[in-house]
C-alpha positions in Angstrom: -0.3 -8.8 30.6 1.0 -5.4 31.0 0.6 -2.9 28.1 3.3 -1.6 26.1 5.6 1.1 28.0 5.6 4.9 27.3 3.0 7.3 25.8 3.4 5.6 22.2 4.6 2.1 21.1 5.3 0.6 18.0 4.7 -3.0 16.5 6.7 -2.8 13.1 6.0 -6.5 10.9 8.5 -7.6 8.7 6.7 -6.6 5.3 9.0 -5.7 1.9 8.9 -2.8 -0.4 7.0 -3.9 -3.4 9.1 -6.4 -5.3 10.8 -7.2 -3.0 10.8 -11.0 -2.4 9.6 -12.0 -5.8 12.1 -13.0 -8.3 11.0 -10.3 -11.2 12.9 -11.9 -13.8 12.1 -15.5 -13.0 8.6 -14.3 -12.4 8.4 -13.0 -16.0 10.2 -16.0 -17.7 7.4 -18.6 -16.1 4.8 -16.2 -17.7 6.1 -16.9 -20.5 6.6 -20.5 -20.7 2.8 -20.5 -19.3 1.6 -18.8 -22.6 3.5 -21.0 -24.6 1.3 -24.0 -22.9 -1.8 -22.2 -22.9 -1.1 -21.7 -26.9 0.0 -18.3 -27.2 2.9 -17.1 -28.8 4.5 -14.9 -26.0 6.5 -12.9 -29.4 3.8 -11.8 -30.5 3.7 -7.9 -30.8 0.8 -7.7 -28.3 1.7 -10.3 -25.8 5.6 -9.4 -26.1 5.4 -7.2 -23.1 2.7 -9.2 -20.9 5.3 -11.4 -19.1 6.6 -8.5 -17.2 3.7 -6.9 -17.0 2.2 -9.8 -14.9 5.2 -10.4 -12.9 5.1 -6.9 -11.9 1.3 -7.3 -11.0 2.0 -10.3 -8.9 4.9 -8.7 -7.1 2.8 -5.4 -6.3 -0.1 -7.9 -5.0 2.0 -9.6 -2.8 4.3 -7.1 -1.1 2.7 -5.2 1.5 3.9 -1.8 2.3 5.5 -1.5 5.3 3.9 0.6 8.2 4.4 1.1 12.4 1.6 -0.2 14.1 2.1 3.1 16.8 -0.2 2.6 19.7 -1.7 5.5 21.8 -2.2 5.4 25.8 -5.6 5.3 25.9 -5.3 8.3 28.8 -9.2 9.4 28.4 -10.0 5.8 29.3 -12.6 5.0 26.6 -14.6 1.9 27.0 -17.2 2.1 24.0 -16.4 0.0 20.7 -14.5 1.6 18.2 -14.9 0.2 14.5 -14.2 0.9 11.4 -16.3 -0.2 8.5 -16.6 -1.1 5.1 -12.4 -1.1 4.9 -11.7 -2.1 0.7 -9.2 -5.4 0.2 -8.1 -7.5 -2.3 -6.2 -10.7 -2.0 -5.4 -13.2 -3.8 -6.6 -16.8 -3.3 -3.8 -19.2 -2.7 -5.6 -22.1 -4.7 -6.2 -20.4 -8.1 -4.1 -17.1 -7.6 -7.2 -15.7 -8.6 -8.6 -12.6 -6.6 -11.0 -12.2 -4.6 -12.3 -8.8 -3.3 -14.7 -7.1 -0.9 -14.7 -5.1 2.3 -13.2 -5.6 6.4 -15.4 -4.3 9.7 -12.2 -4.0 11.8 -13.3 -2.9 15.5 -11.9 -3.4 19.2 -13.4 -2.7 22.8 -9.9 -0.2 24.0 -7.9 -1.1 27.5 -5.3 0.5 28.3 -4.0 1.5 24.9 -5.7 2.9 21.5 -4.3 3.3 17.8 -4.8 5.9 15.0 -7.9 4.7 12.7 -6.0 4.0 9.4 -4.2 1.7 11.0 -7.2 -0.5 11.3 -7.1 -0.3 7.1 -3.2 -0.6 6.9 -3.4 -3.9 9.1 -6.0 -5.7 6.7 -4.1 -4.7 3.9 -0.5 -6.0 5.4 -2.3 -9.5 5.6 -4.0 -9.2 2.3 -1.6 -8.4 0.5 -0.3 -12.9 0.1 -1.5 -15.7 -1.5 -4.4 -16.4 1.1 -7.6 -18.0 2.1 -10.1 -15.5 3.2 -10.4 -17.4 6.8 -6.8 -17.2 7.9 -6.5 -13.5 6.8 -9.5 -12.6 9.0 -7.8 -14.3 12.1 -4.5 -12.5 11.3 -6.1 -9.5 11.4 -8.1 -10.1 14.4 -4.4 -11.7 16.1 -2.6 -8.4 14.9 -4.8 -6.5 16.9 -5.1 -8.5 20.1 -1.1 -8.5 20.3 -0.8 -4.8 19.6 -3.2 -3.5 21.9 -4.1 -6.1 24.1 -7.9 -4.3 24.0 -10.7 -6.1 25.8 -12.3 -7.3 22.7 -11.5 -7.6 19.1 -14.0 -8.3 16.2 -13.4 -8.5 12.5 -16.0 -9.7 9.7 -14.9 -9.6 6.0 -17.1 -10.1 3.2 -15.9 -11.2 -0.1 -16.5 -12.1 -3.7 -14.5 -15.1 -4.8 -13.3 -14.7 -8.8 -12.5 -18.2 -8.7 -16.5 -18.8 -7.8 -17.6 -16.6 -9.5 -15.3 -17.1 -13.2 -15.1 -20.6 -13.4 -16.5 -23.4 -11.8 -20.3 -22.6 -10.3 -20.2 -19.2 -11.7 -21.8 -17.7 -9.1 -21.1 -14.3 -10.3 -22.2 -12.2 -7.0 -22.2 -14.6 -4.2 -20.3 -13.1 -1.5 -18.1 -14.8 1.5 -18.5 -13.7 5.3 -16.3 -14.8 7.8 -16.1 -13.6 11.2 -12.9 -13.8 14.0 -14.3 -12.5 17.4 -12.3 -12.1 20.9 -12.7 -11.6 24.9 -15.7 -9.7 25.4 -16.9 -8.9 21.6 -17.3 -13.3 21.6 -18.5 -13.6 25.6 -20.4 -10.9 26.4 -23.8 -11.3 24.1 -25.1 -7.7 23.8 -21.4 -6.1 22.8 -21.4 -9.3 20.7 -24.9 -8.0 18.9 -23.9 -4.1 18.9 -20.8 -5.4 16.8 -22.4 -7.7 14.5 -25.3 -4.8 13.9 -22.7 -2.4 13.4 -21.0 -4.0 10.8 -24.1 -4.8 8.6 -26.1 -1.0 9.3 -26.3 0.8 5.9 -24.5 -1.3 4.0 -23.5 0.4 0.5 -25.2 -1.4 -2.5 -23.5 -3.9 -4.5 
């Protein structure tokens, strides 16, 4: 496939401002006929407020900000592995709509085209930002990539702490979540393969 045409192309998703596909007051009113099933009495003079405040929370979790995915010619024609690590997410989990939280390794093997850094960080949180399962959001990031720069490799690892493991259930407060979506020559070639993989786990901060 040929690359995008002209010194700078742009992939824009279709992403609302926050809010803006979630039915605020509809959002609020369930959250309050929730509280009355849980027990709680939603008039109360410290819950009387909480129905919007979780609908509001909700709709700023779920609306990613919208951004241009510009792409750069890549005129210098570097051919070393760029990545970015350690990238902070949250999402929330589309079984419990409980979070879950941790950190992306974003990186790509450039062809003909490159793209600014925070990108890499704006593209994880575009797909994070949903009610997700932590193995489709590391392919979409991965995907995202591949169609926007159409780069001789992509590789993204994300590692995550599950609140719906570690709250409820097991409790196993700590255990963390790795899943891994690699492409063209960061999966087939072995040792670009191993300089990614080392990459992402060198000097990792303490938990």
């Amino acid at each position: 496939m040929t690359a995008p045409a002209g010194p700078q192309a742009s992939l824009r998703p279709a992403a609302p401002a926050v809010g803006g596909r979630v039915d605020l007051p509809a959002a609020a009113r369930s959250v309050r006929e929730l509280l009355v099933a849980l027990g709680e009495d939603p008039d109360a003079d410290h819950l009387q407020d909480t129905p919007r405040r979780v609908a509001a929370a909700y709709a700023e979790l779920l609306s990613p900000a919208p951004f241009g995915m510009t792409t750069f010619a890549n005129d210098e024609g570097y051919d070393e592995l760029v990545l970015a690590r350690d990238i902070p997410f949250t999402s929330l989990c589309q079984h419990h709509l409980l979070p879950f939280t941790g950190r992306a390794h974003v990186g790509y093997l450039p062809g003909e085209r490159i793209v600014g850094l925070s990108k890499l960080a704006r593209v994880v949180e575009t797909y994070a930002r949903a009610l997700q399962v932590q193995e489709r959001l590391t392919a979409q990031v991965a995907d995202r990539l591949e169609k926007a720069l159409r780069p001789r490799g992509v590789g993204v690892v994300l590692e995550a702490e599950h609140s719906c493991m570690s709250l409820r259930g097991v409790r196993a407060t700590g255990s963390r979540t790795t899943t891994s979506a690699l492409r063209g020559l960061i999966r087939e070639d072995g040792r670009t393969r191993q300089e990614f993989l080392s990459l992402t786990t060198a000097h990792q901060p303490p938990r």
